[in-house]
C-alpha positions in Angstrom: -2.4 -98.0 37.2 -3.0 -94.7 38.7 -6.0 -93.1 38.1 -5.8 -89.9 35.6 -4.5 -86.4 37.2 -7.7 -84.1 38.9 -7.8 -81.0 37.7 -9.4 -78.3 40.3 -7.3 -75.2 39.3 -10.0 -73.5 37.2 -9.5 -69.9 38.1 -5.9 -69.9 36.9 -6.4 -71.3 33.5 -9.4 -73.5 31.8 -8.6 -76.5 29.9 -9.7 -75.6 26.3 -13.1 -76.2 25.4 -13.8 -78.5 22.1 -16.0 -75.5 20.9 -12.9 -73.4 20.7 -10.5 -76.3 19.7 -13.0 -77.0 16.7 -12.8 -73.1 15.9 -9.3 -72.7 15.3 -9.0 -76.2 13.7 -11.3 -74.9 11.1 -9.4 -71.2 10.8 -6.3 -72.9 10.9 -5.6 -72.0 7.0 -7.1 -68.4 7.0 -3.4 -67.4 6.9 -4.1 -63.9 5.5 -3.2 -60.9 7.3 -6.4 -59.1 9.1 -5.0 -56.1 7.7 -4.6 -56.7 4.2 -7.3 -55.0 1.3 -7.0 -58.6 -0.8 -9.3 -62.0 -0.4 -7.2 -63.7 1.6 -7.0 -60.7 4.2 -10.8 -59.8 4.3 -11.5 -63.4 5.4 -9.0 -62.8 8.2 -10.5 -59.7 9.2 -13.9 -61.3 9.0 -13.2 -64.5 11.1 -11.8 -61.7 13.9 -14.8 -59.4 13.7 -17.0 -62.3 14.5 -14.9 -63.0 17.1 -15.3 -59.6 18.6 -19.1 -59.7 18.5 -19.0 -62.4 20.2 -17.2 -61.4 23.0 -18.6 -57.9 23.4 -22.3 -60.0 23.7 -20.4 -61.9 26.7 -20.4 -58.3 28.4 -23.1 -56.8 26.7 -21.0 -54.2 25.1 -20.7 -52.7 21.3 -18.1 -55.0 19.8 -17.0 -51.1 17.9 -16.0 -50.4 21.8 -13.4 -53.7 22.2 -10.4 -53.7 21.7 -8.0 -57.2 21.5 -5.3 -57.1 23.5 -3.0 -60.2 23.9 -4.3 -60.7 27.6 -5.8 -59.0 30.6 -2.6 -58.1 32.0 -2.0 -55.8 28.6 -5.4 -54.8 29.1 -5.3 -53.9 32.2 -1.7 -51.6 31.4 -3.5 -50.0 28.4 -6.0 -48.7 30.3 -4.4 -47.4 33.5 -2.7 -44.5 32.5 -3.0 -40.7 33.6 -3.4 -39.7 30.0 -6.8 -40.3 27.8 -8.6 -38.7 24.9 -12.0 -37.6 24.8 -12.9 -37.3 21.3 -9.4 -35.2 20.0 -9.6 -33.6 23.4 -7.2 -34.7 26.2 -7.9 -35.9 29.4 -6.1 -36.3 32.2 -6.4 -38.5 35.1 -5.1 -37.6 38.4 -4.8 -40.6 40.8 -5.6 -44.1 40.5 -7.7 -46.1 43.3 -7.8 -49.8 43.4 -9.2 -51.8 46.0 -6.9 -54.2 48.2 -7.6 -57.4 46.6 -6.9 -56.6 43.1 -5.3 -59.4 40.9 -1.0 -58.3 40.4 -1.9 -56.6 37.0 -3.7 -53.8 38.6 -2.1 -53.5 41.5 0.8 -52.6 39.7 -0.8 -49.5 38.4 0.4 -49.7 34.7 1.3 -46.6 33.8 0.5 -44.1 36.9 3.4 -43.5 38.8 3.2 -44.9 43.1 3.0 -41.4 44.2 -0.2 -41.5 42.6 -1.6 -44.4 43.7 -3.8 -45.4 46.8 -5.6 -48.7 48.3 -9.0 -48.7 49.0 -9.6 -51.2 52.2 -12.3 -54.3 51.8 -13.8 -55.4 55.3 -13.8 -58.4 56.9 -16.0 -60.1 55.0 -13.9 -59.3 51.8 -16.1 -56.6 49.9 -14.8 -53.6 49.0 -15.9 -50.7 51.3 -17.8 -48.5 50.1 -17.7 -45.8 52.4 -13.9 -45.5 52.5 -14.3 -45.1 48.5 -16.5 -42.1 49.1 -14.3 -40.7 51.5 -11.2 -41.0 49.4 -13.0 -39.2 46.3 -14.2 -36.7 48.5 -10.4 -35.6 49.0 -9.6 -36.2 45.7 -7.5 -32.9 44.4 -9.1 -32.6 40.8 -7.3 -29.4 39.9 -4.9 -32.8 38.7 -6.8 -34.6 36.9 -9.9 -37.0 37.7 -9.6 -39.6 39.6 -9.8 -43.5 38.3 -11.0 -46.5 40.5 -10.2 -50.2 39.9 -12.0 -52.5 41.1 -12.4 -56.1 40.1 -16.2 -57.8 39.9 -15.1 -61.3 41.1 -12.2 -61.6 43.7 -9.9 -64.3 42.0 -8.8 -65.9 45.1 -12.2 -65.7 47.0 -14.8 -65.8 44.1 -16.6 -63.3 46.3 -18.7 -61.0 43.7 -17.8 -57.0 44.4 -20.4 -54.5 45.0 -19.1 -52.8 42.1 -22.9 -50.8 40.3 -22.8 -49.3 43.3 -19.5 -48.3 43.8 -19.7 -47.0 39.7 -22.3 -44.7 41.4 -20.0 -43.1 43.6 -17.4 -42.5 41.4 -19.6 -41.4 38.8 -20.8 -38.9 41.2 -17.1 -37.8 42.1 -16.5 -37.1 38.1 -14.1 -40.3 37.8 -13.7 -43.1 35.6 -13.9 -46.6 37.1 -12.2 -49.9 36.1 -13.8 -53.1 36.1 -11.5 -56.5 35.8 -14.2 -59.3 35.1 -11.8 -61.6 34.1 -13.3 -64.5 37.0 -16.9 -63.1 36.5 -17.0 -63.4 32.8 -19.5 -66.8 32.2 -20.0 -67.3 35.9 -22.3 -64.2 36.4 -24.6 -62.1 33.8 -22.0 -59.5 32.9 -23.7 -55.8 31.1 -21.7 -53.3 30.9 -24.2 -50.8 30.6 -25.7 -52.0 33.6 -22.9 -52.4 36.0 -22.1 -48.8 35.0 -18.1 -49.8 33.9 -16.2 -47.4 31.7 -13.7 -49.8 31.2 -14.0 -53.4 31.5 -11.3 -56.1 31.0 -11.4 -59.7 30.1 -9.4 -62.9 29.3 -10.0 -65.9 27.2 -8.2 -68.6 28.5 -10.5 -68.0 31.9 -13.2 -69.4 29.8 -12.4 -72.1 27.3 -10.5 -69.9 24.6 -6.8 -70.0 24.7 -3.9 -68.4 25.9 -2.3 -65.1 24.6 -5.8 -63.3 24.0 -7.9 -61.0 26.4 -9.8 -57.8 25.3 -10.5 -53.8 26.6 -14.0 -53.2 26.8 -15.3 -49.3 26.9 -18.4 -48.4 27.5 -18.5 -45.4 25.1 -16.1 -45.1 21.8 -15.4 -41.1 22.3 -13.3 -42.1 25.8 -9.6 -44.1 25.0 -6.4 -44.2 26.9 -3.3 -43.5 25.0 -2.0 -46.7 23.1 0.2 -48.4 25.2 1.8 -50.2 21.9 2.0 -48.3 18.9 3.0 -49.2 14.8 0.6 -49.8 12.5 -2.3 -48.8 13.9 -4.5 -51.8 14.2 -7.5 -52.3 16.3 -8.4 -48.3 15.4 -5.5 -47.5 16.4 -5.7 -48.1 20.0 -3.2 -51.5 19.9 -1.0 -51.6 16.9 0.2 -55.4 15.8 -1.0 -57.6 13.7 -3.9 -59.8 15.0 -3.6 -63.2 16.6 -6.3 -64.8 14.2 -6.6 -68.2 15.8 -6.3 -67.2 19.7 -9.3 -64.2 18.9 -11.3 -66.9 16.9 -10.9 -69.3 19.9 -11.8 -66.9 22.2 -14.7 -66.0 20.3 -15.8 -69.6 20.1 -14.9 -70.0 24.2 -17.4 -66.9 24.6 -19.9 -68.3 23.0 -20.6 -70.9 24.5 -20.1 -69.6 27.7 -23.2 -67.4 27.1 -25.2 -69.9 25.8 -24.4 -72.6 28.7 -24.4 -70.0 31.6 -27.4 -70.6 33.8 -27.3 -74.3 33.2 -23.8 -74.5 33.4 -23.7 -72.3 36.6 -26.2 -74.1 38.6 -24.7 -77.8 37.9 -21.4 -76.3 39.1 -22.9 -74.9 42.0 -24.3 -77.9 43.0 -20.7 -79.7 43.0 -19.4 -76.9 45.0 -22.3 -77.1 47.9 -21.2 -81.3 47.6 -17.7 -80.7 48.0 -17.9 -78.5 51.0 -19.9 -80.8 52.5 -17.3 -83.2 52.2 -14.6 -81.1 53.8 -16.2 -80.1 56.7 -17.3 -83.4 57.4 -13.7 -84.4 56.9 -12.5 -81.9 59.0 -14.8 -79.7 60.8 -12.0 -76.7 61.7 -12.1 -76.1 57.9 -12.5 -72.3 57.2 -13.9 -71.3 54.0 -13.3 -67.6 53.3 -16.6 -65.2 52.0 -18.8 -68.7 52.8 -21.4 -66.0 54.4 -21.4 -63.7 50.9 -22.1 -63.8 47.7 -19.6 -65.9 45.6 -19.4 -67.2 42.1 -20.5 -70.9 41.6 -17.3 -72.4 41.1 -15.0 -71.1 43.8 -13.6 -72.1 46.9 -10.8 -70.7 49.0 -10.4 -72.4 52.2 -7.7 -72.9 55.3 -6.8 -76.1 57.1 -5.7 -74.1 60.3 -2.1 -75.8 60.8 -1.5 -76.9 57.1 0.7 -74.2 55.5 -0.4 -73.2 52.1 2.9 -74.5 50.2 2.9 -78.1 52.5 -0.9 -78.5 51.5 -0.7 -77.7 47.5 2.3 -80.0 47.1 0.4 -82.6 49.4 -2.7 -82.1 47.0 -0.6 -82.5 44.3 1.1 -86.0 45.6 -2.6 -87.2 45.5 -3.2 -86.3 42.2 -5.1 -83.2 42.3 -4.2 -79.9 41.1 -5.2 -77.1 43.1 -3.7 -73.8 43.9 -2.9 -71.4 47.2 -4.3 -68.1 45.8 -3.3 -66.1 42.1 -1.2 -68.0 39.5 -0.3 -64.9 38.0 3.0 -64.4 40.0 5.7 -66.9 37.9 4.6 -69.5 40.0 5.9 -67.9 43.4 3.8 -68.8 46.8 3.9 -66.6 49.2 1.2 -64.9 51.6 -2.3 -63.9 50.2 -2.7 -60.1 49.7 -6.1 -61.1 49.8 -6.5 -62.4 53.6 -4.1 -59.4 54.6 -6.8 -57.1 53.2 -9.5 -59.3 54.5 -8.0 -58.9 58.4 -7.0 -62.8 58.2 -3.7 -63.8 59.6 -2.0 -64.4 56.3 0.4 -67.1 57.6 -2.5 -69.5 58.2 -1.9 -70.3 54.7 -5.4 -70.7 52.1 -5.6 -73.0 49.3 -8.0 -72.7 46.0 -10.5 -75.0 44.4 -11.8 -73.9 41.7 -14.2 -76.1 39.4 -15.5 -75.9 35.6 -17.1 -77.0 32.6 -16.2 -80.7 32.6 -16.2 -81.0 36.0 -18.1 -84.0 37.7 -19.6 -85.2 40.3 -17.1 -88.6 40.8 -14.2 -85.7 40.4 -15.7 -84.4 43.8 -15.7 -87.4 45.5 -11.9 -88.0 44.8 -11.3 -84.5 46.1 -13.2 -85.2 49.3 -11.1 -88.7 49.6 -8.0 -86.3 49.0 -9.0 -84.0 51.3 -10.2 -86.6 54.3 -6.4 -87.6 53.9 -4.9 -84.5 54.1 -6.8 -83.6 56.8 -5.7 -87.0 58.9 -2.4 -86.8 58.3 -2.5 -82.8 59.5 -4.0 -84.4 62.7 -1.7 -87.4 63.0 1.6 -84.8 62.7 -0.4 -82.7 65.3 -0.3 -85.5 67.9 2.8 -86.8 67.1 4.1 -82.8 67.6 
């Protein structure tokens, strides 16, 4: 009998954690609509402001500040747009700057148009620079509008951790508005809005235990908004009309819970896997390269190359064995291709990079079994080698 499939994929989507299973098994017959004045509404509406607090304590926010959206991806097209409202006063924003390892949903731009768009590079090591940021809002033309900066607090693909307090000082300084997407950061390092100096942050629930179809808007103040980007009824104060998803917001809420509850303890045992399983590889295979190894990286995250091994060859070879992995973002209708991220990084993209990430439930005989997979992988990359 074959032993039970490996699941290492963490980063793309988190099995769903009994805390938020239990949740929405228990709100499974609050039926009522959120919106509506009677009983059966108001216990709706209260299960979903629960929710919201506890989600906004996951980034130290004012839950009056979130708004649910039915992912990041929405999220992050609500809040990248040229047009804003301070108060009853519009704003307008000029240019949007995102750094070059955003995940697909910013680097889209939502709803600035590609004229008014720019890059900012990362260095070598994979960190946004800094200086490059300063020098682009120094030439920013504000006569048409301010300027807006995205940039993501956990690379997705690297798990490296973005210098992004500091860069909210610069673009503070320049008069702009800046963009955090903690969707990878959200449980795996302590996330305050207030303190990382965001005006907008962005997260999802199904990167934490909740499920799929929610994610929420966070704003650091309540007098700044972007212009709806759906709009009927007027829900969530009017910043995302449509009715609620009551059981995906209650499981989120639940999934966000416990992430803050568990974080350091959770953190450190799943740093302690990582360190085991990297051991394991490079004693496997001692060419391995493990990208950001030399920064500061979330926990859970590994995004290596097996020079020779192309990225599609390996994941389907990792997934012969058993073990689910991935080569880079999932968030692309399951395409592979080459990693923005290494192009940004200076890395010769067709060396091909594939993604461990771990989680909640996993353990320590789950690592072994990824080191046998691995050892495997690695001799048969030799054997083809030799035989070439």
């Amino acid at each position: 009998m074959a032993p039970p499939r490996l699941y290492l994929d963490w980063n793309a989507t988190a099995p769903l954690h009994p805390a938020a299973r239990d949740a929405i098994m228990r709100a499974i017959d609050i039926f009522g609509n959120p919106n509506s004045v009677h009983g059966e509404g108001r216990a709706a509406r209260a299960a979903i402001e629960g929710a919201r607090r506890k989600v906004a304590a996951l980034a130290g926010a004012d839950p009056g500040n979130l708004i649910f959206t039915s992912g990041a991806t929405e999220a992050a097209n609500l809040v990248l747009t040229p047009d804003f409202r301070m108060g009853r006063t519009p704003l307008r924003l000029g240019h949007l700057y995102f750094s070059a390892i955003e995940h697909p949903a910013v680097r889209e731009g939502g709803r600035f148009s590609r004229d008014k768009m720019t890059e900012i590079p990362v260095t070598e090591a994979g960190i946004v620079d800094l200086d490059a940021l300063g020098l682009l809002l120094g030439t920013h033309d504000k006569a048409a509008g301010l300027p807006m900066v995205a940039i993501m607090l956990v690379n997705n693909e690297t798990g490296i951790v973005q210098p992004v307090e500091a860069a909210a000082k610069i673009v503070h300084a320049h008069g702009g508005l800046i963009v955090v997407d903690a969707v990878q950061a959200a449980g795996r390092i302590p996330l305050d809005i207030e303190q990382i100096g965001a005006d907008f942050m962005i997260v999802s629930s199904h990167k934490i235990g909740g499920p799929k179809g929610a994610g929420a808007l966070i704003a650091r103040g309540e007098a700044l908004m972007p212009r709806p980007l759906i709009q009927g009824g007027g829900q969530e104060r009017g910043h995302r009309s449509g009715t609620q998803n009551s059981l995906a917001l209650i499981g989120f809420g639940a999934a966000a819970e416990v992430a803050a509850g568990e974080f350091e303890t959770r953190n450190g045992a799943i740093g302690a896997l990582r360190e085991r399983l990297e051991a394991g590889m490079r004693q496997a295979a001692a060419d391995v390269i493990i990208h950001g190894e030399g920064g500061q990286r979330v926990a859970n995250t590994i995004f290596f190359t097996l020079p020779g091994l192309k990225a599609e060859t390996g994941q389907i070879a990792f997934d012969l064995e058993g073990v689910a992995l991935s080569a880079g973002s999932a968030c692309s209708s399951g395409r592979l291709g080459e990693s923005h991220v290494l192009t940004a990084m200076g890395s010769d993209p067709k060396l091909g990079a594939l993604r461990i990430s771990l989680g909640f439930s996993t353990t320590e005989e789950d690592i072994d079994r990824a080191i046998a997979a691995f050892a495997k992988i690695a001799c048969r990359r030799r054997s083809a080698g030799e035989a070439a």
